[in-house]
TORDOMI-305227 format. One record per residue (C-alpha): x, y, z; residue in one letter; residue number from 1. Coordinates in Angstrom, 3 decimals. Last residue first. Layout:
N
NODE         X         Y         Z  resn  resi
NODE         X         Y         Z     A   NUM
...
END
This chain:
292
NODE         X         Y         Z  resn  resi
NODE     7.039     2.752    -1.426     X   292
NODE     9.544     3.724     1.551     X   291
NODE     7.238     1.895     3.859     X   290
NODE     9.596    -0.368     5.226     X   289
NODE     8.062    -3.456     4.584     X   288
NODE     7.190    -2.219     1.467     X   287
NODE    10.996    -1.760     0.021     X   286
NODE    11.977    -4.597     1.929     X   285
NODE     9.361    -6.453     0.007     X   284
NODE    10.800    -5.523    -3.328     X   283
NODE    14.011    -6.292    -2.559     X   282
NODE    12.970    -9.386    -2.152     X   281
NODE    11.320    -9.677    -5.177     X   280
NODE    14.013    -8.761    -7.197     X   279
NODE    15.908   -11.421    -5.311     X   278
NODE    13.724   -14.280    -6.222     X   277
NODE    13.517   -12.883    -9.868     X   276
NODE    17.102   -13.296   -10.232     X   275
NODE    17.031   -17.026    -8.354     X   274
NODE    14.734   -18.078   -11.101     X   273
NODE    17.020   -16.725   -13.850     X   272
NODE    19.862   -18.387   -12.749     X   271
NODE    17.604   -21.779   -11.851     X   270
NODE    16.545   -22.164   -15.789     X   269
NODE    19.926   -21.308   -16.721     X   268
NODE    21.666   -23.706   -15.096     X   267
NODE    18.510   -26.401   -16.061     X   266
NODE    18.656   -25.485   -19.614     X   265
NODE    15.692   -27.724   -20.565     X   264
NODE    15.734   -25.509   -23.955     X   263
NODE    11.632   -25.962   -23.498     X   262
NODE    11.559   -23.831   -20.537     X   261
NODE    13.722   -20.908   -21.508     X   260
NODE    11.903   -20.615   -24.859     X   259
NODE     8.580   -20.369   -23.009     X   258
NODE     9.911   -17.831   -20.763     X   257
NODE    11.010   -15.671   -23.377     X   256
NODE     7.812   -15.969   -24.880     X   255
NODE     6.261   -14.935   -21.214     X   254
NODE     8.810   -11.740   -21.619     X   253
NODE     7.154   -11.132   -25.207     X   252
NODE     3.662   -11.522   -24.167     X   251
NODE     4.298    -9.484   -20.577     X   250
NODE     5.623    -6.286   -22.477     X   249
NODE     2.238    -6.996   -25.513     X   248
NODE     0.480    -6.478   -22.015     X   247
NODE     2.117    -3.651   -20.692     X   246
NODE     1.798    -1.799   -23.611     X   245
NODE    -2.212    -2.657   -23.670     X   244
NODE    -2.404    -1.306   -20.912     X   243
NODE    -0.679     2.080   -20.980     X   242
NODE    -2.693     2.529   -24.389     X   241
NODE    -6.517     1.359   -23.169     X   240
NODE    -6.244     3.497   -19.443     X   239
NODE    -9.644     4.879   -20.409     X   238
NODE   -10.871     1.285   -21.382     X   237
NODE    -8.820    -0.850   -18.571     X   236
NODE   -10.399     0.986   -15.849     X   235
NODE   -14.048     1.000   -17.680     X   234
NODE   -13.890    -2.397   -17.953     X   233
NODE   -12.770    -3.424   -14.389     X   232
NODE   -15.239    -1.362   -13.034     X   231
NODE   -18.003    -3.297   -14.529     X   230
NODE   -16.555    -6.453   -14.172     X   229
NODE   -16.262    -6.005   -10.197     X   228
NODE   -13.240    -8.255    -9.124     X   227
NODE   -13.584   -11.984    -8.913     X   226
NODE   -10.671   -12.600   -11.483     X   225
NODE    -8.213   -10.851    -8.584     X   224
NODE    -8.169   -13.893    -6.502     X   223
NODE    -6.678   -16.078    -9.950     X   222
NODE    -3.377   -16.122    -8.723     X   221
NODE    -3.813   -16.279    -5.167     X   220
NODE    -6.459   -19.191    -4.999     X   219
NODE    -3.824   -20.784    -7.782     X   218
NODE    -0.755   -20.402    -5.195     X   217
NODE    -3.429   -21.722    -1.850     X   216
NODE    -4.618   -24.693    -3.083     X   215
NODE    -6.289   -25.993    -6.605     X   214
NODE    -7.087   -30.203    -6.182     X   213
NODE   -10.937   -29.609    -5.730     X   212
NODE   -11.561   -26.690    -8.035     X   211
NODE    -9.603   -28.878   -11.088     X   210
NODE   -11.461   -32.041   -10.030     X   209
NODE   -14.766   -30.501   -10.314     X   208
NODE   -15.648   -31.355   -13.789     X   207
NODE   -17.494   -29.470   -16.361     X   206
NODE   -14.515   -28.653   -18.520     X   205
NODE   -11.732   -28.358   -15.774     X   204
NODE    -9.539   -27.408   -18.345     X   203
NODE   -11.354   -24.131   -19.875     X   202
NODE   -12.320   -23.475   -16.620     X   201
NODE    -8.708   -23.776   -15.620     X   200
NODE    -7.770   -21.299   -18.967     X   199
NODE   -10.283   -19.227   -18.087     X   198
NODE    -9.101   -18.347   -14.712     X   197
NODE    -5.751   -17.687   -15.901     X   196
NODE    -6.893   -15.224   -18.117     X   195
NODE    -8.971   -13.697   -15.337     X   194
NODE    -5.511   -13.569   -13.185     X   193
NODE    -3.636   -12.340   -15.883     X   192
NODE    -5.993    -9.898   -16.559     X   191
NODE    -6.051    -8.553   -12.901     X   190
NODE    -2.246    -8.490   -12.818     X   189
NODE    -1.876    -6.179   -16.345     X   188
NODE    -4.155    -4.066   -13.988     X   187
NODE    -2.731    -3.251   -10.855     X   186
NODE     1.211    -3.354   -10.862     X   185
NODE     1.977    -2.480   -14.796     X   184
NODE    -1.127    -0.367   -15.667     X   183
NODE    -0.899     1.325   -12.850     X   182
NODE     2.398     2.580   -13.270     X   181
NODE     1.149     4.076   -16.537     X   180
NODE    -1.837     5.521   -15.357     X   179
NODE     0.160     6.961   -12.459     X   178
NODE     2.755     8.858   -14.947     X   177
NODE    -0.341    10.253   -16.667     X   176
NODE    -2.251    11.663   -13.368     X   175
NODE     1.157    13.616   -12.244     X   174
NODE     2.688    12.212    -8.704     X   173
NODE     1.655    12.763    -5.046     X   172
NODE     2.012    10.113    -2.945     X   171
NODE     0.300    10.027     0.452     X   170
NODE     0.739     7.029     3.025     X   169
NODE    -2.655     5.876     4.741     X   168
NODE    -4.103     6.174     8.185     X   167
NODE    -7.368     7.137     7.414     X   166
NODE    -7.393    10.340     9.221     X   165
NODE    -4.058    10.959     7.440     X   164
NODE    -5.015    10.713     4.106     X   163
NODE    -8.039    13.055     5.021     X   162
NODE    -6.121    15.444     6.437     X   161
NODE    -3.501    15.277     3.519     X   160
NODE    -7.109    15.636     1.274     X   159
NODE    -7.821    19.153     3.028     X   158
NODE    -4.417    20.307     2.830     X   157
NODE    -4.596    19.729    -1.190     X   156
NODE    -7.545    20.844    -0.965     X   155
NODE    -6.417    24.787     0.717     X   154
NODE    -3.358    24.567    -1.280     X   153
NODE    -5.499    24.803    -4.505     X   152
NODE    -6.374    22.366    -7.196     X   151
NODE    -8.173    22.838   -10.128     X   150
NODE    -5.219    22.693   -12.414     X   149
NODE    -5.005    19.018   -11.610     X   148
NODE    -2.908    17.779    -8.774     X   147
NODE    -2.968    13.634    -8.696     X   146
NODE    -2.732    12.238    -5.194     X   145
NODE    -1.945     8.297    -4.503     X   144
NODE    -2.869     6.837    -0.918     X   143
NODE    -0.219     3.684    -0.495     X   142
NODE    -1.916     1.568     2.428     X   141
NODE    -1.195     2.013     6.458     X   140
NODE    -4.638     1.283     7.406     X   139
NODE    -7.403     2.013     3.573     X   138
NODE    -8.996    -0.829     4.611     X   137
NODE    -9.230    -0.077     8.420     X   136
NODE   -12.816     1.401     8.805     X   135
NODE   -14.286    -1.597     6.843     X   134
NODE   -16.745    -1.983     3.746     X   133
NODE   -17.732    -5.844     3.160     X   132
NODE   -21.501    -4.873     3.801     X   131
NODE   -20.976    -1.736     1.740     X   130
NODE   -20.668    -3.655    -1.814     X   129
NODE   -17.661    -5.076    -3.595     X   128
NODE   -15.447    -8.465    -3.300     X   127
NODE   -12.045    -8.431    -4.797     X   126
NODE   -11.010    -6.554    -2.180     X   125
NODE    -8.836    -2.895    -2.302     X   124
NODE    -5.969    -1.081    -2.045     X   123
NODE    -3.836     1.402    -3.533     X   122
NODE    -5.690     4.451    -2.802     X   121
NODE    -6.264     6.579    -5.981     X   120
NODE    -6.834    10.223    -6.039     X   119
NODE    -7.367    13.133    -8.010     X   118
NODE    -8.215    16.676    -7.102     X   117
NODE   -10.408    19.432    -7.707     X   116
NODE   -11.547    23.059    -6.254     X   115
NODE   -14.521    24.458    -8.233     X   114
NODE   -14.971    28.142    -8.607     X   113
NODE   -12.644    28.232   -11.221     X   112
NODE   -15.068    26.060   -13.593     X   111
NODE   -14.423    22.955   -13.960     X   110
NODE   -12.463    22.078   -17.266     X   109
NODE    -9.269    20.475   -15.316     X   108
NODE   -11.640    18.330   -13.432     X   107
NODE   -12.143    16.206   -16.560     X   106
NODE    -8.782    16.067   -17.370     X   105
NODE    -8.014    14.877   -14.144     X   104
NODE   -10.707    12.190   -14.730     X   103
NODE    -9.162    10.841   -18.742     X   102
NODE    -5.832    11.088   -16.832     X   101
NODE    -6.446     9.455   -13.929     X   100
NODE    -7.650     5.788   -13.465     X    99
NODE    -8.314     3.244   -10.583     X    98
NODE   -10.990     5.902    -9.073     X    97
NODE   -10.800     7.707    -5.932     X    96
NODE   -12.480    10.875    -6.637     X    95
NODE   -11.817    14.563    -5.116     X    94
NODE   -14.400    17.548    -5.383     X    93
NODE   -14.306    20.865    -3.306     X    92
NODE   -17.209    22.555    -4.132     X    91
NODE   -19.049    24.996    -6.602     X    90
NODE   -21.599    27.651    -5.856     X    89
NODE   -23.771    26.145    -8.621     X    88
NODE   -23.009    23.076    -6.871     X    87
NODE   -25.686    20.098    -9.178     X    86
NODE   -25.663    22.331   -12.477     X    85
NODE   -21.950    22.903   -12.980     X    84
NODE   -21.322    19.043   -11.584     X    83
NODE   -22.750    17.951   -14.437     X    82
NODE   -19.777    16.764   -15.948     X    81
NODE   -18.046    15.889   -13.213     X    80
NODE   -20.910    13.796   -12.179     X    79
NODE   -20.445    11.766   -15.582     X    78
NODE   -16.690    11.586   -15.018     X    77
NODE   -17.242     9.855   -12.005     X    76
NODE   -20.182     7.153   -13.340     X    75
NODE   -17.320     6.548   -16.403     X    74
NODE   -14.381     6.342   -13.592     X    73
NODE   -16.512     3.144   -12.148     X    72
NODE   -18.022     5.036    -8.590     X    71
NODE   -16.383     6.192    -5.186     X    70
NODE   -16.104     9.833    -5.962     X    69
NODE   -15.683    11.944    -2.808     X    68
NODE   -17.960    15.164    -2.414     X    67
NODE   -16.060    17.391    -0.026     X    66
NODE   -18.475    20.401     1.312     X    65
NODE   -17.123    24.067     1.732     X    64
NODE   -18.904    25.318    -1.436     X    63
NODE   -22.180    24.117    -0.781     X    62
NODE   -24.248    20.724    -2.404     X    61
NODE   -27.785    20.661    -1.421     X    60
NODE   -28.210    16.870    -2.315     X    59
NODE   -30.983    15.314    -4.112     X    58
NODE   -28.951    15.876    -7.719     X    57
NODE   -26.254    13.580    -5.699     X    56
NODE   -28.604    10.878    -6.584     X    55
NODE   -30.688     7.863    -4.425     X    54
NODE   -29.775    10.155    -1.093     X    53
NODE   -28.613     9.307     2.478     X    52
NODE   -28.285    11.590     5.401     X    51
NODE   -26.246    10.975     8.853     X    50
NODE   -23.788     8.510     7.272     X    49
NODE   -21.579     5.902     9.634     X    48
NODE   -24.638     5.453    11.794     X    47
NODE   -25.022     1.926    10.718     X    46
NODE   -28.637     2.266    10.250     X    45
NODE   -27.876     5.277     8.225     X    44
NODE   -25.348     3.653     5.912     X    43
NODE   -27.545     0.599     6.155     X    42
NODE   -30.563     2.323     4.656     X    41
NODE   -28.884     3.477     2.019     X    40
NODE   -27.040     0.400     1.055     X    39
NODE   -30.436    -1.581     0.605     X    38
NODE   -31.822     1.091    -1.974     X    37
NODE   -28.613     0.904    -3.991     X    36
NODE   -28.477     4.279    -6.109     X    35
NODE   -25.865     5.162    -3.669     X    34
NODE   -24.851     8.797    -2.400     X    33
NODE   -24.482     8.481     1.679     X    32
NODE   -24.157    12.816     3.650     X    31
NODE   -21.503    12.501     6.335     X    30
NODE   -21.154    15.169     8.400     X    29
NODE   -18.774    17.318    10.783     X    28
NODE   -15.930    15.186    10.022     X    27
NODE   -13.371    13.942    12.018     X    26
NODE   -15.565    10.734    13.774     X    25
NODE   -16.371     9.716    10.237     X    24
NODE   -12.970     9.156     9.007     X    23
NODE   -12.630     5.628     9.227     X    22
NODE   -16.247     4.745     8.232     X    21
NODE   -16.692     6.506     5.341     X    20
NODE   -13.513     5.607     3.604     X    19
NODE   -14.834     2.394     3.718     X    18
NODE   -18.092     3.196     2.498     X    17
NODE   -16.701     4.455    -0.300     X    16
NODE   -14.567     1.836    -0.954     X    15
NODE   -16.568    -1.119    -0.120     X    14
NODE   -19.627     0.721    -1.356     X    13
NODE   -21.288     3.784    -0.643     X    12
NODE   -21.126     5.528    -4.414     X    11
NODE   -20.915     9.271    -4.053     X    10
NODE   -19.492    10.137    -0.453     X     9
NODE   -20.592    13.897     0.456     X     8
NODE   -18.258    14.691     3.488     X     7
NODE   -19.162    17.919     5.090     X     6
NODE   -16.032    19.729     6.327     X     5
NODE   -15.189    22.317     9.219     X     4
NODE   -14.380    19.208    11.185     X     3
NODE   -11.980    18.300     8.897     X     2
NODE    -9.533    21.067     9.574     X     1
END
């Protein structure tokens, strides 16, 4: 089935380009969108793109090609938007950004012609850019599918093949039940790590002592502060009420917390320790065995 398909990538960076690379034996073409001089020329240096353009208003977009979305959800819903003008014969379109609803709604107002879905693969580096792109990123990872109204049987086969090509799980659930999951397991942890990031900057205070004595539980803790700023902000701005729900959640349990600390309770202090020891057991087994 993918051979049949051109793959359009807009934005060729680590995700993009990613996806690029593990699929681009299947596909019968891989056309590079990135505004990034630089990236261009390695996508077709690195053979993993056979064509690379500046703008996707530089590509002859057909019917039977699969543009990808791999830009900040504002850039995607921008190219939604004028996607009417760039594939007058429409297109099958799919993006992978860290939000849905605000993009599914998006797709929902294409015109019939167009074929649309939603994605979101659970995975990801804090680092960003082509050069840290890999063929195995997306290997056995948690590939989330949102239907819109523009999608048909013939997509949603289409993105299945691509799934599998890249050797990820599918999950198919509605675009405002993933923003809302989302919120809880991807972004409420990326402001806690950039909060917790300022508040040892705000304690190290010029010196280097802080940096120098921090091992391996802060560098995981704070890992996700070095994530793209730009498309941080516009994931938590169109996902703005599931996040900020989460985060008023985490004040009052983190109260709690505080309480349970200064009591000195030391029964109670280890009772509730050993709860969330076994919760997160059981959450591993539940990932270990792929049943996520």
């Amino acid at each position: 089935m993918l051979d049949d398909v051109r793959l359009i990538v807009v934005g060729f960076g680590l995700m993009g380009g990613s996806l690029a690379r593990a699929v681009r034996p299947k596909m019968r073409g891989v056309i590079a969108v990135d505004a990034d001089a630089a990236t261009r020329n390695a996508a077709i240096e690195s053979g993993i793109a056979d064509a690379a353009f500046a703008t996707i208003e530089e590509v002859n977009v057909s019917a039977d090609d699969l543009v990808i979305l791999a830009t900040p959800v504002s850039a995607i819903i921008d190219t939604l938007n004028r996607l009417t003008v760039l594939a007058t014969e429409g297109c099958m379109v799919m993006d992978i950004g860290s939000t849905k609803w605000d993009i599914c709604r998006t797709m929902n107002g294409l015109p019939g012609w167009f074929q649309a879905i939603g994605g979101h693969p659970m995975c990801g580096k804090e680092t960003s850019g082509f050069a840290v792109s890999s063929a195995d990123l997306y290997d056995n990872q948690t590939f989330i599918l949102t239907p819109t109204v523009r999608t048909t049987p013939y997509l949603k086969e289409v993105a299945l093949a691509l799934i599998a090509a890249l050797n990820a799980n599918p999950i198919i659930i509605p675009p405002k039940e993933h923003d809302q999951t989302v919120a809880l397991i991807s972004h409420l942890p990326y402001l806690l790590s950039a909060t917790l990031m300022q508040q040892a900057s705000n304690i190290a205070n010029g010196t280097d002592t802080v940096w120098h004595v921090s091992a391996s539980g802060f560098r995981s803790m704070s890992r996700l502060s070095g994530s793209s700023p730009a498309m941080m902000r516009d994931i938590l701005l169109t996902n703005r009420p599931a996040v900020i729900s989460q985060l008023l959640r985490y004040q009052r349990e983190l109260a709690a917390v505080v309480e349970m600390v200064n009591d000195g309770d030391r029964d109670a202090l280890v009772a509730w320790l050993e709860e969330k020891q076994a919760q997160h057991t059981h959450y591993q087994q539940i990932k270990n065995n792929g049943t996520a």
